[in-house]
BALOBA-1460 file (C-alpha; in Angstrom, 3 decimals):
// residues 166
<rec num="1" residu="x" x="7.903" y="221.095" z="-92.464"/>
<rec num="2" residu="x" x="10.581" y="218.400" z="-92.185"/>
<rec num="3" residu="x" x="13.882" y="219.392" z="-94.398"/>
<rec num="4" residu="x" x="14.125" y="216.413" z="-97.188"/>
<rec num="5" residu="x" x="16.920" y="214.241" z="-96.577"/>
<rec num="6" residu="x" x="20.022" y="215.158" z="-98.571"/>
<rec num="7" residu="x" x="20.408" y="212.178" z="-100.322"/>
<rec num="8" residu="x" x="18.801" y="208.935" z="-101.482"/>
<rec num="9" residu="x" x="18.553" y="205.905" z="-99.075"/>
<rec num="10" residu="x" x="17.365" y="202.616" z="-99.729"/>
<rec num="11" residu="x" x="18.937" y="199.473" z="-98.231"/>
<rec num="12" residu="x" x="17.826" y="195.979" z="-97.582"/>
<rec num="13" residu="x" x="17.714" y="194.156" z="-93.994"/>
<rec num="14" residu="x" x="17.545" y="190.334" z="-94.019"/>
<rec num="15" residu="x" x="17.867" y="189.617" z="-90.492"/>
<rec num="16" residu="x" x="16.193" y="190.334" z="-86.973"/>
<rec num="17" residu="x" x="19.548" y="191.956" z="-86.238"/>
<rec num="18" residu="x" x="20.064" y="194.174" z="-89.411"/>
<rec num="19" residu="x" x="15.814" y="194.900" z="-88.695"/>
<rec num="20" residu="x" x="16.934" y="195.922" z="-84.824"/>
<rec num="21" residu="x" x="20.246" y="197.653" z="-85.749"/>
<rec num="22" residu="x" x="17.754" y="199.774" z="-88.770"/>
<rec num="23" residu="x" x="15.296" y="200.787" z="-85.879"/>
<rec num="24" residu="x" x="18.648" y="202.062" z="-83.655"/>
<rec num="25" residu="x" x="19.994" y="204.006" z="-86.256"/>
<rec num="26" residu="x" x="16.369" y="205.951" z="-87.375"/>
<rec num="27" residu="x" x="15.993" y="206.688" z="-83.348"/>
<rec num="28" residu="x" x="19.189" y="208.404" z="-83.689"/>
<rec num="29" residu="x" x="18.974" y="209.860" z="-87.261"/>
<rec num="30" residu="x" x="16.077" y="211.642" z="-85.500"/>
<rec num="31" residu="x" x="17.745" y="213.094" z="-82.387"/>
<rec num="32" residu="x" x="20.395" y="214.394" z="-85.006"/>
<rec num="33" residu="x" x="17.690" y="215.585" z="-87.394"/>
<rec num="34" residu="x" x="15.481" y="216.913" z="-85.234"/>
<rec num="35" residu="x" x="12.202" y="215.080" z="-86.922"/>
<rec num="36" residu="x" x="8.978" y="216.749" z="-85.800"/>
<rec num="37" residu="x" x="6.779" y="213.739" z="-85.635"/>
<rec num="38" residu="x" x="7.953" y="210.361" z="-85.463"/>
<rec num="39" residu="x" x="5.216" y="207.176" z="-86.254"/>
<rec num="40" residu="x" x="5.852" y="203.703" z="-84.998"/>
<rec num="41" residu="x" x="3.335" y="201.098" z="-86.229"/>
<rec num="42" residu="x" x="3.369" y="197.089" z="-84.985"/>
<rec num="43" residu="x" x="1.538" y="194.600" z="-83.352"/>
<rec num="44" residu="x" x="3.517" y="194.145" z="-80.494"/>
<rec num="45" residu="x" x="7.107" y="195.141" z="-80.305"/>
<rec num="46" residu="x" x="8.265" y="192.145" z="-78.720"/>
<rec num="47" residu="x" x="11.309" y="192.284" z="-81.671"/>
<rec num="48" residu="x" x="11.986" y="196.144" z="-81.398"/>
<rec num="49" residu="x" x="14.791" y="197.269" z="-79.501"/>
<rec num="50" residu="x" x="12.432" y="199.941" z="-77.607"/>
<rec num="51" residu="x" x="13.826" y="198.985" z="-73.497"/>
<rec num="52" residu="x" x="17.510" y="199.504" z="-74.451"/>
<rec num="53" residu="x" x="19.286" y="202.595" z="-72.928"/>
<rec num="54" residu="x" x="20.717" y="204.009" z="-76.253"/>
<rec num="55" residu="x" x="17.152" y="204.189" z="-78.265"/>
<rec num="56" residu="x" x="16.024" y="205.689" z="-75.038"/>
<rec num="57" residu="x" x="18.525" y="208.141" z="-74.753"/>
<rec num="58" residu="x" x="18.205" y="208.834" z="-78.426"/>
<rec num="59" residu="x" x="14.095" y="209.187" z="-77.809"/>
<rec num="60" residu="x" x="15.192" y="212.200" z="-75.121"/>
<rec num="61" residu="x" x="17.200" y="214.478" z="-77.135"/>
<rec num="62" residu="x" x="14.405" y="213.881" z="-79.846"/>
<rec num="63" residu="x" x="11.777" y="215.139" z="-77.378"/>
<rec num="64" residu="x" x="13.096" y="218.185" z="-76.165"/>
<rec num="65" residu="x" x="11.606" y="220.894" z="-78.334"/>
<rec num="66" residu="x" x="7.988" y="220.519" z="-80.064"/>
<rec num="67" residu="x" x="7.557" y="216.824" z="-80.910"/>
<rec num="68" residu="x" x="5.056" y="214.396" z="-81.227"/>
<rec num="69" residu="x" x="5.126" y="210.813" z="-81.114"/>
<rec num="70" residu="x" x="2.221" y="208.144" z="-82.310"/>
<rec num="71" residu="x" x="2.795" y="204.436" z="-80.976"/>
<rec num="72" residu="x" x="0.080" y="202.263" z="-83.057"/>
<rec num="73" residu="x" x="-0.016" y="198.579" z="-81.708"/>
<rec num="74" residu="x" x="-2.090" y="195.425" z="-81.688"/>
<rec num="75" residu="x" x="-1.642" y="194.960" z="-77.992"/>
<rec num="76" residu="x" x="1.107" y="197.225" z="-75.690"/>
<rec num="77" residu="x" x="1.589" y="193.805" z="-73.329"/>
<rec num="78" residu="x" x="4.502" y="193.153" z="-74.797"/>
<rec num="79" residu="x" x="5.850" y="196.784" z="-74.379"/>
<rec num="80" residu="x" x="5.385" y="196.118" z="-70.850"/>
<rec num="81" residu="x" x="6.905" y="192.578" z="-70.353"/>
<rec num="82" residu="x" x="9.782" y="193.525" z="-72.824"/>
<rec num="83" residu="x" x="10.673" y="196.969" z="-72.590"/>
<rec num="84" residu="x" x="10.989" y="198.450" z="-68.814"/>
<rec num="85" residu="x" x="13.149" y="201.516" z="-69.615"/>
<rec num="86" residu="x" x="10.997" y="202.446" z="-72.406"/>
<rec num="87" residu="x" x="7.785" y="202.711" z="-70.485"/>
<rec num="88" residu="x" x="9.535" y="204.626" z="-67.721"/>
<rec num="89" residu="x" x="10.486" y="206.988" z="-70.401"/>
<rec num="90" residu="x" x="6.723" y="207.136" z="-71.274"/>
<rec num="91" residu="x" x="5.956" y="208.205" z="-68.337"/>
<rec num="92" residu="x" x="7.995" y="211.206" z="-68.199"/>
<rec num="93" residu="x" x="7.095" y="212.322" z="-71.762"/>
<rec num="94" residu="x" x="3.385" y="211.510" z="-71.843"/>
<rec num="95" residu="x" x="2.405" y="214.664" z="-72.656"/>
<rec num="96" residu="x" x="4.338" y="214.178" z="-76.530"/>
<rec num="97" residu="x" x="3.172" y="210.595" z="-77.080"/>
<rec num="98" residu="x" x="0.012" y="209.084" z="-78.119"/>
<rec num="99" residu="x" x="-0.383" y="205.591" z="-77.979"/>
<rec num="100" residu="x" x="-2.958" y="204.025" z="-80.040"/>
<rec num="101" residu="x" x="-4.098" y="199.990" z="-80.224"/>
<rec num="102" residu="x" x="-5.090" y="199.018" z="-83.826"/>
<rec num="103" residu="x" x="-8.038" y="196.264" z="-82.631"/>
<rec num="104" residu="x" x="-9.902" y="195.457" z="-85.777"/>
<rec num="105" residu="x" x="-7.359" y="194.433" z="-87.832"/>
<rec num="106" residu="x" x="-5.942" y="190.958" z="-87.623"/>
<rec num="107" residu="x" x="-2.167" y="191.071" z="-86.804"/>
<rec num="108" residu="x" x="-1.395" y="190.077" z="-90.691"/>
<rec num="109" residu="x" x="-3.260" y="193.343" z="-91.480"/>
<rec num="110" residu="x" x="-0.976" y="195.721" z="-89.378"/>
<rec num="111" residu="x" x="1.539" y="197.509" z="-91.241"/>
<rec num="112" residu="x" x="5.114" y="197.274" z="-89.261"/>
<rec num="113" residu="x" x="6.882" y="200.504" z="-89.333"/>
<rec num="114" residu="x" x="9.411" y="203.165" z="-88.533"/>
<rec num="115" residu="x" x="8.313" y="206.745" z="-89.609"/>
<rec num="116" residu="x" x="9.350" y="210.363" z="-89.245"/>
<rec num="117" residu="x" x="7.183" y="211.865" z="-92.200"/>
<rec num="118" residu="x" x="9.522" y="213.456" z="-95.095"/>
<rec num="119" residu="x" x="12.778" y="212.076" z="-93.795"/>
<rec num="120" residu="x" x="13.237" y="208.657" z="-93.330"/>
<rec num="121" residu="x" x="11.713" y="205.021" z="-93.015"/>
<rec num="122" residu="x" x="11.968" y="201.605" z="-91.915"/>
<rec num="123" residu="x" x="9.650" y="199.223" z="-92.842"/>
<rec num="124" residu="x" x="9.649" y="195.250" z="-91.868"/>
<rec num="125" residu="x" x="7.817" y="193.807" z="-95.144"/>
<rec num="126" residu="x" x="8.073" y="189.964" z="-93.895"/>
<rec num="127" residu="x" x="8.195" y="189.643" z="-89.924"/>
<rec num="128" residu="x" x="8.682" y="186.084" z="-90.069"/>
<rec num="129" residu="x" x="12.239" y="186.167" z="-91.752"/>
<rec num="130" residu="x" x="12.615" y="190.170" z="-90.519"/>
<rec num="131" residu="x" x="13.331" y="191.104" z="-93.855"/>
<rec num="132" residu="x" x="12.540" y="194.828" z="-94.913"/>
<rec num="133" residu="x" x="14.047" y="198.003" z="-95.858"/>
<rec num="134" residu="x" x="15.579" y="201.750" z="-94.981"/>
<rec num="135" residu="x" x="14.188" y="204.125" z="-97.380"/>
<rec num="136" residu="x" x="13.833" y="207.935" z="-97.387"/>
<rec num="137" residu="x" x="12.616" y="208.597" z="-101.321"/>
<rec num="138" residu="x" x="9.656" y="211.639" z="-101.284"/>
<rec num="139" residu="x" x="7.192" y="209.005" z="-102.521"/>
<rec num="140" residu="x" x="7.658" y="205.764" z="-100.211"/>
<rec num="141" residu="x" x="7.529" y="208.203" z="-97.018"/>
<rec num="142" residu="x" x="4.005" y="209.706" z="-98.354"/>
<rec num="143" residu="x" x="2.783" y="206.135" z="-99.127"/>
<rec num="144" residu="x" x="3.691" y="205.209" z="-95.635"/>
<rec num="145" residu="x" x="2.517" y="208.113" z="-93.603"/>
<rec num="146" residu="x" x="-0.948" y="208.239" z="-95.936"/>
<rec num="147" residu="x" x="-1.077" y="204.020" z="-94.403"/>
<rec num="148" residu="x" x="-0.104" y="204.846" z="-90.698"/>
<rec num="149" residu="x" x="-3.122" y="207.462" z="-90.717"/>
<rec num="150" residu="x" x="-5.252" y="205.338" z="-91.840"/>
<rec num="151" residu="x" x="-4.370" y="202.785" z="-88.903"/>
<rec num="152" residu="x" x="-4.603" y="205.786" z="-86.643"/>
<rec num="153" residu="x" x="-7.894" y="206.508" z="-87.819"/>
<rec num="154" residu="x" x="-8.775" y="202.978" z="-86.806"/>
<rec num="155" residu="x" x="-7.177" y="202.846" z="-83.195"/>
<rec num="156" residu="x" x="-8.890" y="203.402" z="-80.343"/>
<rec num="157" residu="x" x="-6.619" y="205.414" z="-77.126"/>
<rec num="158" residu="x" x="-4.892" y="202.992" z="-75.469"/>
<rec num="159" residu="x" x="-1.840" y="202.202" z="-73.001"/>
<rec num="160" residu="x" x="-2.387" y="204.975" z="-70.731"/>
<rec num="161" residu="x" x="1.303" y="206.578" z="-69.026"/>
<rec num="162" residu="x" x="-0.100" y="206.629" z="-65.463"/>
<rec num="163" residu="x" x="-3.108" y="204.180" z="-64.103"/>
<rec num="164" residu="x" x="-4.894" y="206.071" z="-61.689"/>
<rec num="165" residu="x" x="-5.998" y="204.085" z="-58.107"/>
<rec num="166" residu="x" x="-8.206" y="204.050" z="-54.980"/>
């Protein structure tokens, strides 16, 4: 299991900035930590900052070792359109990630979320005005991870790494 973190987090975000600079910062909190799992939840990404070389970087020193990744979306067309290096990096590390596409909920319905269970969150509570919060109490994290298996249990496999041809 995941250590606990080592001290109490919670902070607000107000802004699609403070929301992108949040996700940045929990890529690399778990390259540092060493998270086991990590959980991203959304309906599209189009606001993450998945295609930009740092998170990716960040996403390969998380990988190395026994990881596991779960990408739950409404659609992955934005991933594509928006985030080049990200899906390259997909490709290479297919065999960690598991992308999921949530289809029968209506995009209001789908939870927007940063994970690695026991250690730390970032959750975007109103994705109009990106406002949300970085939290890492015991409680919020099971709350969150209980949710984000319950949208996994509702996904269907999606967004395969490689498309095979004739």
């Amino acid at each position: 299991m995941d250590a606990p973190p080592t001290s109490q987090v919670y902070r607000r975000f107000e802004s699609r900035n403070e929301f992108q600079t949040a996700v940045r910062a929990a890529f690399e909190l778990a390259a540092e930590q060493g998270s086991r799992e990590l959980w991203l939840c959304d309906t599209d990404y189009a606001d993450w900052p998945l295609g930009e070389r740092a998170v990716v970087e960040a996403l390969t020193r998380w990988a190395y070792g026994h990881r596991r990744l779960v990408v739950l979306a409404g659609s992955f067309d934005e991933i594509v359109r928006r985030h080049a290096r990200w899906v390259q990096w997909r490709r290479e590390w297919a065999h960690i990630i598991e992308c999921r596409a949530i289809e029968q909920l209506p995009p209001q319905q789908v939870p927007r979320m940063w994970l690695a269970p026991g250690q730390h969150l970032v959750r975007l509570l109103d994705p109009l005005h990106y406002r949300g919060v970085v939290e890492n109490h015991g409680v919020d994290l099971v709350a969150a991870h209980e949710t984000l298996n319950e949208m996994l249990q509702l996904s269907v496999d999606a967004f395969p790494a490689h498309t095979l041809g004739l």
